[in-house]
C-alpha positions as CSV (number, residue, x, y, z in Angstrom):
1,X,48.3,-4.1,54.2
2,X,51.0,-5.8,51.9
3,X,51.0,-4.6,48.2
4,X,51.4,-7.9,45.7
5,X,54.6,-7.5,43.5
6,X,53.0,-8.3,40.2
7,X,56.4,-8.5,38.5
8,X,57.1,-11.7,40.2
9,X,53.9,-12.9,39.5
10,X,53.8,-12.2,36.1
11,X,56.8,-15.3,35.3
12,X,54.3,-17.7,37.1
13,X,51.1,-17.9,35.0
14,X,49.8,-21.2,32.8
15,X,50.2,-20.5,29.5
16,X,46.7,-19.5,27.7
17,X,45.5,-21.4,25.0
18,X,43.0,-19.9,22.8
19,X,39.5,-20.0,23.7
20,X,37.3,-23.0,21.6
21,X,36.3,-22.1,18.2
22,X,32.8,-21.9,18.7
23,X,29.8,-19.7,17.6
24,X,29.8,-18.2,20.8
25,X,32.9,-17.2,21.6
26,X,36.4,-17.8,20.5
27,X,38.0,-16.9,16.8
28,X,35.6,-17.9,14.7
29,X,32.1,-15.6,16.1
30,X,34.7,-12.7,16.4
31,X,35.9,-12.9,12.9
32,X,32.7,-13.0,11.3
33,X,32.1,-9.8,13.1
34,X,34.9,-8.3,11.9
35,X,34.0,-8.8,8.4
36,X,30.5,-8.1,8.9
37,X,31.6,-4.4,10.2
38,X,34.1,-4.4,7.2
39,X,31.7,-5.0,4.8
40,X,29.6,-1.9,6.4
41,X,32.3,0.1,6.3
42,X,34.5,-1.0,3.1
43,X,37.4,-1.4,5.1
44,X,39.4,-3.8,3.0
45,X,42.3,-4.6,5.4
46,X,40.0,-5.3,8.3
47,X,37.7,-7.8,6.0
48,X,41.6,-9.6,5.3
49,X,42.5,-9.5,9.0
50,X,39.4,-11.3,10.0
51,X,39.6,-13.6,7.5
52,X,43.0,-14.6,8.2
53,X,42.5,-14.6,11.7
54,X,39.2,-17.6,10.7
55,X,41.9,-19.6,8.7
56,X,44.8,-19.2,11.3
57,X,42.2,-20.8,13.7
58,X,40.3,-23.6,11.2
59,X,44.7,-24.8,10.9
60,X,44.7,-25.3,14.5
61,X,44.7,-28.7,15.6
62,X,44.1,-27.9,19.0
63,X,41.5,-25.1,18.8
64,X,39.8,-27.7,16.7
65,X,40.2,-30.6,19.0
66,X,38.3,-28.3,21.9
67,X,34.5,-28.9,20.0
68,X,33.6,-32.3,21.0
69,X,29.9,-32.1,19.9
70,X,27.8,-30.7,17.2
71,X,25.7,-28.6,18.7
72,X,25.6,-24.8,17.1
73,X,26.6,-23.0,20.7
74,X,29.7,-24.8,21.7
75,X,30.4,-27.1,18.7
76,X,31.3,-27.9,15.5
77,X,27.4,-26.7,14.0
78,X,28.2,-23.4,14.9
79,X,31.9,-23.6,13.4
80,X,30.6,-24.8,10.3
81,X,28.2,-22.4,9.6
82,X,30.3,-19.6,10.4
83,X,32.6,-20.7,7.8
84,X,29.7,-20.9,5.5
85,X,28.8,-17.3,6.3
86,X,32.3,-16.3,5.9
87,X,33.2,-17.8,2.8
88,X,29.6,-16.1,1.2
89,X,31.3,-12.6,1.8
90,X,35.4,-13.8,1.6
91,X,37.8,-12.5,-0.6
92,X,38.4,-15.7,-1.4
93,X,35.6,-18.2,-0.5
94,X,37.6,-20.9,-2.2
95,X,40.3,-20.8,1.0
96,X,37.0,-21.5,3.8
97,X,34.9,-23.8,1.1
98,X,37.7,-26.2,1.0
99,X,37.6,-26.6,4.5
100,X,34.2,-27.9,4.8
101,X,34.7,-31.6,4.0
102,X,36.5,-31.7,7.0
103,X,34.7,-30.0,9.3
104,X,31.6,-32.1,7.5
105,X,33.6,-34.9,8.7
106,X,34.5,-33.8,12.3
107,X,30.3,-33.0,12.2
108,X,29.7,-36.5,11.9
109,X,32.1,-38.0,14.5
110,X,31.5,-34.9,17.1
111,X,29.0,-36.4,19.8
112,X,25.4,-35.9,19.0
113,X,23.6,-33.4,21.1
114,X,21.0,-34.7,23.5
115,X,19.1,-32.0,23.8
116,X,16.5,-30.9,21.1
117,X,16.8,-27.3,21.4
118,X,18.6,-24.8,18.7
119,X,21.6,-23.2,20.4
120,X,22.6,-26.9,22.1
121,X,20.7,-29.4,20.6
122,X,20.2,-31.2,17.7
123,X,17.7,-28.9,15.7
124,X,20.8,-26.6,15.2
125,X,22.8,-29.0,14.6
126,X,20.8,-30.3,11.8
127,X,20.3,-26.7,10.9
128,X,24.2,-26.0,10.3
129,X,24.8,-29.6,8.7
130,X,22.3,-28.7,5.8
131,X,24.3,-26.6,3.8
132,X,28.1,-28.7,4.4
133,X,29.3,-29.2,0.8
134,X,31.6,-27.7,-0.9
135,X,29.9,-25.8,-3.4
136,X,26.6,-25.4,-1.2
137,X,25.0,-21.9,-0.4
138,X,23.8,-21.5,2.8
139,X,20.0,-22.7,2.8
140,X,18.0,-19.6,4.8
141,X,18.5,-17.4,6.8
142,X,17.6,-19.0,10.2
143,X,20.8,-18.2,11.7
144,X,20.0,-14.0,11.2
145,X,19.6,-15.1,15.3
146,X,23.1,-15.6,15.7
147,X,24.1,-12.2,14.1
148,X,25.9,-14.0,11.2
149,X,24.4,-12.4,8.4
């Protein structure tokens, strides 16, 4: 049986592109799990490494451009209320609060679910939208579900 010479493989591959920033998986879930477990365990450089890692992704035009609806799963719900989360336990919220407009904004032009369920429809959708200003606290803690808080 032939072996595979991986070296020659290796110069071959599509570039990767990083995965959407969804709730579910991606940047944004991941990072607010790192600064959850930071916040357990007072590690202060991990909390900053997570936190940058949120920003470097919310800068991204084409991360961004991947979330074509608003449901909380797979769209820009989810985003926005991990930002929310994020900015109630950042170093700086200021740097994640001053993002919301435009997410708020991307919320209202994403596609509306057309499902009625939570993770993909439009009750979670509604659910993340509640709380989109600037200076808004996140209303509840429904979203104890998603492991955000």
């Amino acid at each position: 049986m032939a072996t595979l010479d991986h070296r020659h493989h290796r110069h071959h591959r599509a570039p990767t592109y990083p995965a959407a920033p969804s709730w579910c998986y991606g940047t944004p879930g991941l990072a607010r799990s790192q600064q959850l477990a930071a916040l357990a365990l007072g590690d202060t450089d991990r909390r900053r490494m997570a936190e940058r890692a949120l920003l470097y992704c919310l800068a991204d035009p084409v991360q961004l451009g991947q979330l074509t609806d608003r449901s909380l799963c797979h769209g820009v719900g989810g985003l926005l209320r991990v930002v929310q989360r994020v900015a109630t336990d950042a170093e700086e919220p200021g740097a994640f609060t001053a993002r919301l407009p435009h997410l708020a904004e991307r919320f209202l032009s994403a596609d509306s679910p057309a499902k009625a369920g939570f993770l993909e429809g439009a009750a979670g959708a509604a659910l993340a939208f509640q709380s989109a200003e600037v200076r808004a606290v996140p209303l509840g803690n429904w979203d104890a579900c998603l492991l955000l808080t």
